[in-house]
N, C-alpha and C positions, 0 to 999 in steps of 0.2 A: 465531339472527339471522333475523330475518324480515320482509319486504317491509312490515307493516304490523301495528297490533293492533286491530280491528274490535273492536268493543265485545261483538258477541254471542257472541264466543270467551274474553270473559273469566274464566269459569269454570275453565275448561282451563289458559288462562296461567297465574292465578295459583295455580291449584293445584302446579304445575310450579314455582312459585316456593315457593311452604310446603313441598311434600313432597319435592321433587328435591334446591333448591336450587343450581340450575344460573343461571346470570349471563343476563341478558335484554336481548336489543337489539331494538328495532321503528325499521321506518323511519318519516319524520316525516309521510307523505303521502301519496297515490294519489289519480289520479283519481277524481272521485265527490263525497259526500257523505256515507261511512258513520262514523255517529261511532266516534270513538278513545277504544281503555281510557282510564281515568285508574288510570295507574300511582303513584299519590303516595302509596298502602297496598304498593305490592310492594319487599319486601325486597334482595331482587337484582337490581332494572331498575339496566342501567346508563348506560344515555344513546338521544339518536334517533340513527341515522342518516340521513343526510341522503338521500333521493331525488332523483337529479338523473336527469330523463327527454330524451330525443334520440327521436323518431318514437314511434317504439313500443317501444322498449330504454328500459333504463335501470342506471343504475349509483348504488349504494350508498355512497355517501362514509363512510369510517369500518370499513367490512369488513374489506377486507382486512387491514390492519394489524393487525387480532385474531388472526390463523393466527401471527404472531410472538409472542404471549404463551404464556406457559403452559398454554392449553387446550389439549386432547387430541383432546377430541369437538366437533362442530358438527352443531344441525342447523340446517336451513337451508331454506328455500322450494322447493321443484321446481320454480321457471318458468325456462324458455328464455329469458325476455327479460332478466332479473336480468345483467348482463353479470359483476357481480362474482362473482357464484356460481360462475360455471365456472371464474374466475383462481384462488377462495377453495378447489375442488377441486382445482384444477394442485396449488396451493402445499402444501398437506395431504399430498395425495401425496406431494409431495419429501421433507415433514418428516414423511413416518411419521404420521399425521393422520387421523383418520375423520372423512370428512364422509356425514350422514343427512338424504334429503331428504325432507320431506315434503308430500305432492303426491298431485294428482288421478293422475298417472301418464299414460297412453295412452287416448286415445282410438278405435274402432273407426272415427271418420271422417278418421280421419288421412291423408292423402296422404303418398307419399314421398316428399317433400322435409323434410317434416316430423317422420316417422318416423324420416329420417336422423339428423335433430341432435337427436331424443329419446332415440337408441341412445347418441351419443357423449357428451351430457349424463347419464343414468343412466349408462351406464356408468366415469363418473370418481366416483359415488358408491361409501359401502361399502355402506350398505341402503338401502331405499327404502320410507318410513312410508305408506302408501297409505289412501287415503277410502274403497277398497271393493274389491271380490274380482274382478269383470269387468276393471280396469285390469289384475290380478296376471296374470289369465288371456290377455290380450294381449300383455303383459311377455312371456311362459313364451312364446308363439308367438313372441317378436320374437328369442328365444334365451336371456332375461335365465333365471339357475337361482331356482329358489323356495324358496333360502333368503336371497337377494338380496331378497326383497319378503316384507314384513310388513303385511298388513293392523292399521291404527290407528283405522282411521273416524272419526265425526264426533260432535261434542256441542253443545248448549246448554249453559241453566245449570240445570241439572239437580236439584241441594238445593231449586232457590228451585219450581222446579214441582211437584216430587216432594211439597212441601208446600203447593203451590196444588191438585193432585190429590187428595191425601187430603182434602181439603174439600169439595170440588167435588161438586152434587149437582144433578140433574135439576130445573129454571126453567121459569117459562111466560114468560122473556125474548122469544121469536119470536110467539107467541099475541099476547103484550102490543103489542110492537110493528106487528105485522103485520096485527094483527085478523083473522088466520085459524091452523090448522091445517098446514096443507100442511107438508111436508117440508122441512127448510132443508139450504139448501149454505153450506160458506163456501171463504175464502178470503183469508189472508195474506201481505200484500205488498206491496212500491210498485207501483202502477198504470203499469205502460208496456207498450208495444204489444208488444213481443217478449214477454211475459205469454201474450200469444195471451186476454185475457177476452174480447174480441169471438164467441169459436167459444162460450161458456158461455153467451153469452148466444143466441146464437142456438140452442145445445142445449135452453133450456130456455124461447122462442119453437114451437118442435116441441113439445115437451113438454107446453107447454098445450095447442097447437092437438089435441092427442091424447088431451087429458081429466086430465091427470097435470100438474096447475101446481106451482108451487115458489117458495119464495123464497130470498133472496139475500144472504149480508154478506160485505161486501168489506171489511177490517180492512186500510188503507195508504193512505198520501200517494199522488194523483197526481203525480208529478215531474216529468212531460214535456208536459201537456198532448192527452194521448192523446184524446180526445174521444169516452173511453167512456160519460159524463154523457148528452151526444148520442146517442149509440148505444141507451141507455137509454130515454131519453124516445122516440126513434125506433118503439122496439120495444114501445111501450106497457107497459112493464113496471117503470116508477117506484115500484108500490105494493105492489111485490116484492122488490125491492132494496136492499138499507141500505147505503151509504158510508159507514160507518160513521166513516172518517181514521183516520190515524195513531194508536196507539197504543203504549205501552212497559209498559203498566203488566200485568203477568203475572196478575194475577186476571182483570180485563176479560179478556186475551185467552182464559184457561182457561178462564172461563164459556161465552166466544162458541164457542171449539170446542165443547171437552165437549156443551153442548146442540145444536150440529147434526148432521145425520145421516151427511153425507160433506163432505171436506176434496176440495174440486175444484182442481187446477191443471194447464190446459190447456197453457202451453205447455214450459214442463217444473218437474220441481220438486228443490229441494234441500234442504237443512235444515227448509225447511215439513212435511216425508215425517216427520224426526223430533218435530217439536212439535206436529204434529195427533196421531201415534199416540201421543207424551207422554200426552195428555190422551184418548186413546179412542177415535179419532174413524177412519175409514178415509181412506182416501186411491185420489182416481183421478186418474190423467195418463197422457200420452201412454206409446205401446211399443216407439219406436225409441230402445234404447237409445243409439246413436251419438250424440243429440244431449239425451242426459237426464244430470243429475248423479249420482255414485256413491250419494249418500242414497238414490237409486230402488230400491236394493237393498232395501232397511227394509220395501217394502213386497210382501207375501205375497199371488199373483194371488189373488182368491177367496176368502183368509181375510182380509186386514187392508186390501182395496181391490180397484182392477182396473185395467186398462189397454185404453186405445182407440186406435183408430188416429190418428194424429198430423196435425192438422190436417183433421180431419173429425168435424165438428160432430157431423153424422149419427150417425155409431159414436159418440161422447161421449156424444147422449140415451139411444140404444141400452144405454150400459154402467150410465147412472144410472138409467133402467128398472130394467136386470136387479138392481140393487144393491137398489134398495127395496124392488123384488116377495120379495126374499130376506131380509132386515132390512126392514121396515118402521120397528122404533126400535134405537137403540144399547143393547145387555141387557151386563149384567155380566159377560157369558161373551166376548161378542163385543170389549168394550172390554180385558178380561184380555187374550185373544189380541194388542192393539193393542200394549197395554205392555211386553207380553214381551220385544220384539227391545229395546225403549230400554233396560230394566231390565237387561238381558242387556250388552249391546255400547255401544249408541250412549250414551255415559256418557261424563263424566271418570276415573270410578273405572276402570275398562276403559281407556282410553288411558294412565291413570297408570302401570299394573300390565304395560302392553306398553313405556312408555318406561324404564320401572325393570329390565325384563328384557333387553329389548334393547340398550340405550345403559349403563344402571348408574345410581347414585346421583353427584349432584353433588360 
């Protein structure tokens, strides 16, 4: 049962639905705009439940009354705010029930009030599916034992790249469009301010003035009106910059990585860590981890990216400097190293082989 089924997770569902066979609930909604699977191919969906939000809580119409069927096992969302989550653990408990959360886990910037009801919330769990190994390792300091926590991490859709990759082959896409040379950055994702591109672009403002110009695709919808357009023409650097817009279509975006030289996301990054090194590409973002997603694990300081100080531009030009003076282009050794960790972990086949161990077959 889970808060919601985001479209770029569809891989994972429905794999869980052909290979497990375990019954499938998504709630009907969340804040936002992120499209929803279309489950009308999944053999096991069983219905939405209904999100009904109060502030910043909310509750799952439809949950609870599942811990009365026949199930055994649940898993189930790790958020705090999910109100029915922690009725749906009480009740488990009584009736002998394993409830598995799966969840970013802990954060290092958590204050204690917050750490409070993250002990009392895991701990009504039976394990805890985790996005990555720094959560487990906070867990372990907060008391939690480690066999309570299961590193699961994260996927795209992995089949459908994994055959956009073996195609993929070095373009004069950036020459063409850009009518120069120079070194490209990119960058996947909706355009909002909390992004932090405002610091990229002023990294690579430096970076000219320095003799070292660059250019720029930004693959994502602006959604908020960020007035990074402005910001662009501002900084005279319009004939550097592609806006590429929104995109879903998985060759385009494979292309647009694979031929640049680093995958830049300033203000922190997540699943983008897995689908630039998908396709080759390195990856640099910020190095406090406190306020970075578990995906930031994917990436390998010095071998498959690097990290700058957070919210300073300066260190950013600094790190794409050192990065090009040491790669100048992406060679087949360096992109191997890229693929490794996805091919290895950040996979469905890899979470499949962890929830078939852990939890069992449907």
């Amino acid at each position: 049962m889970f808060n919601y089924g985001p479209h770029y997770r569809d891989a994972i569902y429905s794999k869980i639905d052909k290979e497990l066979n375990y019954d499938i609930y998504f709630g009907d909604k969340i804040p936002g705009n992120i499209k929803k699977i279309d489950v009308s191919t999944y053999q096991n969906y069983q219905k939405d439940l209904k999100n009904v939000f109060v502030k910043n809580l909310y509750w799952q119409r439809g949950a609870i009354r599942n811990v009365f069927k026949p199930y055994t096992n649940f898993i189930m969302d790790g958020e705090l705010s999910i109100v029915t989550t922690w009725i749906v653990m009480i009740l488990a408990k009584l009736k002998g029930k394993k409830v598995y959360l799966w969840s970013h886990g802990w954060y290092e910037r958590d204050g204690k009030i917050k750490s409070f009801f993250r002990k009392l919330f895991f701990g009504l769990s039976h394990k805890v599916l985790l996005y990555g190994d720094g959560a487990k390792k906070i867990m372990i300091n907060h008391g939690f034992s480690e066999k309570k926590l299961i590193g699961i991490y994260n996927s795209l859709d992995y089949d459908i790249q994994k055959k956009v990759r073996d195609k993929l082959i070095d373009t004069d896409i950036f020459s063409r469009k850009f009518g120069n040379n120079y070194p490209t950055l990119s960058f996947v994702g909706r355009i909002q301010k909390w992004k932090r591109l405002d610091l990229l672009i002023d990294a690579m403002v430096q970076l000219k003035n320095e003799g070292l110009p660059l250019n720029l695709v930004i693959i994502g919808e602006d959604t908020e009106n960020s007035g990074l357009q402005q910001y662009i023409i501002e900084n005279n650097l319009s004939e550097n910059i592609w806006l590429y817009g929104a995109s879903y279509d998985e060759e385009e975006i494979g292309t647009l990585i694979f031929n640049s030289n680093i995958c830049v996301s300033p203000g922190n990054v997540g699943l983008l860590a897995v689908h630039s090194l998908m396709y080759g590409t390195p990856v640099i973002t910020h190095s406090d981890f406190g306020y970075q997603n578990p995906e930031v694990e994917a990436i390998t300081d010095g071998v498959t990216g690097s990290f700058f100080k957070m919210n300073d531009s300066k260190d950013l030009a600094l790190k794409i400097r050192e990065w090009l003076v040491k790669h100048p282009s992406n060679n087949e050794a360096l992109r191997k190293k890229c693929y490794k960790i996805v091919d290895e972990r950040y996979n469905p086949y890899y979470q499949i082989e962890v929830l078939r161990e852990v939890v069992g077959e449907g």
